[in-house]
C-alpha positions in Angstrom: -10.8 26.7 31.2 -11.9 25.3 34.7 -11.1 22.1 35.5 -15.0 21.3 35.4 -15.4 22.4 31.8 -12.2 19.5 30.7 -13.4 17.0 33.2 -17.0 17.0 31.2 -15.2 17.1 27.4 -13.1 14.6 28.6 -15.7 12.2 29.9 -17.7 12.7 27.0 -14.9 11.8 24.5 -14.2 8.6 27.0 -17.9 7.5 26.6 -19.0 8.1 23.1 -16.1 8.0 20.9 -14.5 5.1 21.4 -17.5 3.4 19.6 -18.0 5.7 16.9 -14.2 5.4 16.1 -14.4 1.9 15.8 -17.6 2.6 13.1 -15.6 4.9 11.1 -12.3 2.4 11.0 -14.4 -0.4 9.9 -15.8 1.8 7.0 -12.5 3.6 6.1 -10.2 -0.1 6.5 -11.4 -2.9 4.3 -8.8 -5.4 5.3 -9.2 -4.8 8.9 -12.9 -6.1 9.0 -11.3 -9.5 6.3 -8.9 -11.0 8.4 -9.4 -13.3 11.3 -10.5 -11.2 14.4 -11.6 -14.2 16.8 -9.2 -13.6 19.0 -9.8 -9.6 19.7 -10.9 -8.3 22.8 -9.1 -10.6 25.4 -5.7 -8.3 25.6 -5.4 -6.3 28.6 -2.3 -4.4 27.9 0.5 -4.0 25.0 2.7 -7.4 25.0 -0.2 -9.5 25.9 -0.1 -12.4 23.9 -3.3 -14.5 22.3 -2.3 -18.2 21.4 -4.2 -19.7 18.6 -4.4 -23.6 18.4 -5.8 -25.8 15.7 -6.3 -29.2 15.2 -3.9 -30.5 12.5 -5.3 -32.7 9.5 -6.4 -36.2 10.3 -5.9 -38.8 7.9 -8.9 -41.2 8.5 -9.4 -44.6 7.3 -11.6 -47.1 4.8 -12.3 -50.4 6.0 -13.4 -53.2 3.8 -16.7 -55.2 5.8 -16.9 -58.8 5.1 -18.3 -61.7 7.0 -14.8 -62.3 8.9 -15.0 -60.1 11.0 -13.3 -56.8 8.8 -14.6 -53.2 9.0 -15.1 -54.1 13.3 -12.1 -52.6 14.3 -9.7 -48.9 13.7 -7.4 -47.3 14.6 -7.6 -44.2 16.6 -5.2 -41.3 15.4 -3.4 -39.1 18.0 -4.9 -35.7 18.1 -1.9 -33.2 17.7 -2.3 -29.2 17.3 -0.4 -26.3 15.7 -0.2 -23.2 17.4 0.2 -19.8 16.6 1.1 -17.2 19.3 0.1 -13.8 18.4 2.0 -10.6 20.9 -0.3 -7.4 21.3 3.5 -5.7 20.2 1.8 -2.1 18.4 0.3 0.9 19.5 -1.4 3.1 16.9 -1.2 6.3 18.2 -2.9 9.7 16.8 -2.7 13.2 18.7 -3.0 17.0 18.3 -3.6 20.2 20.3 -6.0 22.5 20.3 -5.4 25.9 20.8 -9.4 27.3 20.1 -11.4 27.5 22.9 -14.8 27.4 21.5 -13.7 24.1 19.3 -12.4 22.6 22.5 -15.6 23.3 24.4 -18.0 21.5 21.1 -16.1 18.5 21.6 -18.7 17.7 24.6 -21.3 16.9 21.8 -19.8 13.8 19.6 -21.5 14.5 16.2 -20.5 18.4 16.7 -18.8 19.2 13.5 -15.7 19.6 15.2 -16.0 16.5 16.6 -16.8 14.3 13.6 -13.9 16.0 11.6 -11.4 16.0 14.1 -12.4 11.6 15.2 -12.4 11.8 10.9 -8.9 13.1 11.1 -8.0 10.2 13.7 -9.4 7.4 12.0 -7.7 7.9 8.9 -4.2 8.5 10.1 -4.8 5.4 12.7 -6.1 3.1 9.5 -3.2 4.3 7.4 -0.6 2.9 10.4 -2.6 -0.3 10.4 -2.7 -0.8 6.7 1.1 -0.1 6.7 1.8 -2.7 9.5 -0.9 -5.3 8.1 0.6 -5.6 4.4 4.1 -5.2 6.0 3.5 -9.0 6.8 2.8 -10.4 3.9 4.7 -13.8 2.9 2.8 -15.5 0.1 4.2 -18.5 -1.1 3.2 -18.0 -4.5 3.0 -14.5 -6.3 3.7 -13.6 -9.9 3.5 -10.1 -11.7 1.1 -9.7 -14.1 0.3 -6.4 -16.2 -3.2 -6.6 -16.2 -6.2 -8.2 -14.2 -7.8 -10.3 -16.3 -9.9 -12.9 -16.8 -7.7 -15.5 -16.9 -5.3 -13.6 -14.2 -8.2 -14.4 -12.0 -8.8 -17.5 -13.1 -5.2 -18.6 -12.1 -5.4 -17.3 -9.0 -9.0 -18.9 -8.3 -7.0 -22.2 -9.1 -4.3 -21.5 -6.8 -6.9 -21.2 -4.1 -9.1 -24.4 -4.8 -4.7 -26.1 -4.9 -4.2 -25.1 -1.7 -7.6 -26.4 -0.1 -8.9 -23.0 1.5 -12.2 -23.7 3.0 -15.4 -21.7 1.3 -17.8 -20.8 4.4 -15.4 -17.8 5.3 -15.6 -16.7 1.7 -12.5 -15.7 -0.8 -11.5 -12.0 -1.2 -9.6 -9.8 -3.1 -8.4 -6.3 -3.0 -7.2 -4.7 -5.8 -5.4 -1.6 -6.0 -6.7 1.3 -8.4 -4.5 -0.2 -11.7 -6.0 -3.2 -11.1 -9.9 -2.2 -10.3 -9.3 -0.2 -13.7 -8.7 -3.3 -15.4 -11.3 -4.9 -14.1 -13.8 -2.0 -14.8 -12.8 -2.1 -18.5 -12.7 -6.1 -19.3 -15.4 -7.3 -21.2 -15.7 -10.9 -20.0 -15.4 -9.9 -16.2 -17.9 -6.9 -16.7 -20.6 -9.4 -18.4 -24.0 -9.2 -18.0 -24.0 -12.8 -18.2 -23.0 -12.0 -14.2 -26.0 -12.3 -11.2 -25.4 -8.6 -10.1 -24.4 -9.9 -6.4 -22.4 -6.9 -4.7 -21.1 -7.7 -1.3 -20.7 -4.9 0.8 -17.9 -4.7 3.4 -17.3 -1.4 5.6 -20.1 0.4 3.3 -18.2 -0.1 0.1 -19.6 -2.2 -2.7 -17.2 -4.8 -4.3 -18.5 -7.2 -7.0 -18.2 -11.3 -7.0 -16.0 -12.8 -9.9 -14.9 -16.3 -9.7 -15.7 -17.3 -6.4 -14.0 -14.3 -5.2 -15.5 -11.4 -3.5 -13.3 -7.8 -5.3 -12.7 -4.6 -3.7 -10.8 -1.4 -4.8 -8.6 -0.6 -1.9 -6.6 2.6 -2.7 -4.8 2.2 0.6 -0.6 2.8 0.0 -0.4 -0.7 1.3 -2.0 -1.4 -1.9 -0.9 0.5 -4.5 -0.5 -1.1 -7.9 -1.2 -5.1 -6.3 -3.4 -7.6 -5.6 -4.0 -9.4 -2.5 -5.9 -12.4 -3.2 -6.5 -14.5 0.7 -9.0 -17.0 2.6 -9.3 -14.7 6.0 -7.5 -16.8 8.0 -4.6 -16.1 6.6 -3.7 -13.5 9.4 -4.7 -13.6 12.9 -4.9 -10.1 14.2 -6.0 -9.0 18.0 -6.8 -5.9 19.2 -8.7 -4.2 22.3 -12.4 -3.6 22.0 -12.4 0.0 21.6 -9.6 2.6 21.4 -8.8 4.8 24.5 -9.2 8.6 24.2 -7.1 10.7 26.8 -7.3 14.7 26.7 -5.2 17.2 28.8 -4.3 20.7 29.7 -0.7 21.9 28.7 -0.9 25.0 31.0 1.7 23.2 32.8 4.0 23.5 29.5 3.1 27.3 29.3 0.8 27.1 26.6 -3.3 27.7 26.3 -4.0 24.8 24.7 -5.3 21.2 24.8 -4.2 17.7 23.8 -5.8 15.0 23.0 -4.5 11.4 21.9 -6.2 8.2 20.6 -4.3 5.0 21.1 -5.0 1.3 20.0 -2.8 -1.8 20.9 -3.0 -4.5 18.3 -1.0 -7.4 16.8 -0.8 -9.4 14.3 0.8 -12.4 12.8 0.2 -15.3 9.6 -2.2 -17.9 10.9 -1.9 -21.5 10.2 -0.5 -22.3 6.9 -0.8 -18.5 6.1 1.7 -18.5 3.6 0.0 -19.9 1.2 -3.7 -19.0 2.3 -2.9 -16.0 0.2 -1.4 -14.8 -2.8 -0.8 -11.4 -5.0 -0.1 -10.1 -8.2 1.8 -7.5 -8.8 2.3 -4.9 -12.1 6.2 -5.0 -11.3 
């Protein structure tokens, strides 16, 4: 192929699919687009580190007013912060050759069919490495197995939740691996009618609100046969904007063929009082 033809697939993979990547891992990884993502963006390189401060709890103060003189006068608390330092330390890495001409050459149009399957093929192999590292971090401070989701499983955990004081404008979620989605499918007081039909939609899939909490099925192998129950700032994750895409010759290897590589540098660590800003259940 002349160097022309891979300079033009090349800068068309550069300029169109890093964003459609990032459209297709937001549908295909539900607890990528839950977690607290603030902090994404600012890394330059892998081993930057993001630090993430927060104002600790203030106590505060009630004053009794009377006519000598009390309720005039506090006392001013010291303003202290926690930190949380979070280190870009991953790369997510997919990559294959390509030894067919004519697919190389339709990877100059991004919604070619070879295209779409191939940044497919990417996404999901790049989603199952996140999914792998996310839940590999995991530390709740309270868990408990349970055989079943059900009503009052959820109930407990909704109480655990309102215990530990996590703040409601960010929403509660849950994601439930298939055993557990089952079980919620087939119980009668959690599949009521008596229910609003509210279904929140996160990364094009439809979850269903139960107790304050907002319920997916996530099938991931991260998942499998649990239930992560979390406030989104339990864990801080950064990551670069967009992916990069790099593609190559390996004539210089001897072979007729092409390479091409998506990488994504990320991070990820508990956030402030993570441990017990979520909780699981498990069958086992």
């Amino acid at each position: 192929m002349a160097a022309t033809e891979l300079t033009n697939v090349s800068s068309a993979i550069a300029e169109f699919w890093p964003t459609l990547f990032m459209d297709d891992l937001r549908e295909d990884n539900l607890l990528i687009n839950l977690i607290n993502r603030d902090y994404s963006g600012s890394l330059q390189e892998i081993g930057d580190t993001v630090h993430v401060n927060q104002i600790n709890k203030m106590t505060g103060q009630t004053l009794t007013i009377n006519q000598t003189g009390g309720g005039r006068t506090f006392t001013p608390e010291t303003v202290s912060t926690t930190g949380v330092s979070v280190v870009a330390d991953r790369r997510f890495v997919a990559s294959g050759d390509i030894a067919d001409l004519l697919k190389f050459q339709s990877l100059i149009d991004p919604m070619s069919e070879a295209s779409v399957a191939l940044r497919k093929a990417m996404v999901s192999a790049i989603s199952e490495q996140i999914n792998t590292y996310l839940y590999s971090l995991l530390a709740p401070a309270s868990t408990a197995v349970a055989a079943t989701l059900s009503a009052t499983t959820l109930a407990g955990v909704r109480k655990y939740g309102a215990q530990q004081f996590w703040e409601r404008s960010k929403g509660w979620y849950g994601l439930l691996g298939p055993s557990y989605w089952e079980d919620l499918l087939l119980d009668s007081t959690l599949t009521s009618g008596d229910y609003v039909d509210d279904k929140p939609v996160v990364g094009g899939q439809k979850g269903v609100k139960r107790f304050g909490f907002n319920l997916f099925e996530d099938n991931s192998a991260g998942n499998a046969d649990r239930g992560l129950f979390f406030h989104p700032d339990f864990l801080y994750m950064v990551t670069q904007y967009e992916p990069r895409f790099l593609v190559s010759s390996k004539h210089a290897q001897g072979e007729f063929a092409w390479m091409i590589s998506c990488d994504m540098v990320a991070g990820a660590k508990l956030g402030h009082d993570g441990t017990v800003k979520h909780t699981t259940r498990t069958l086992v």
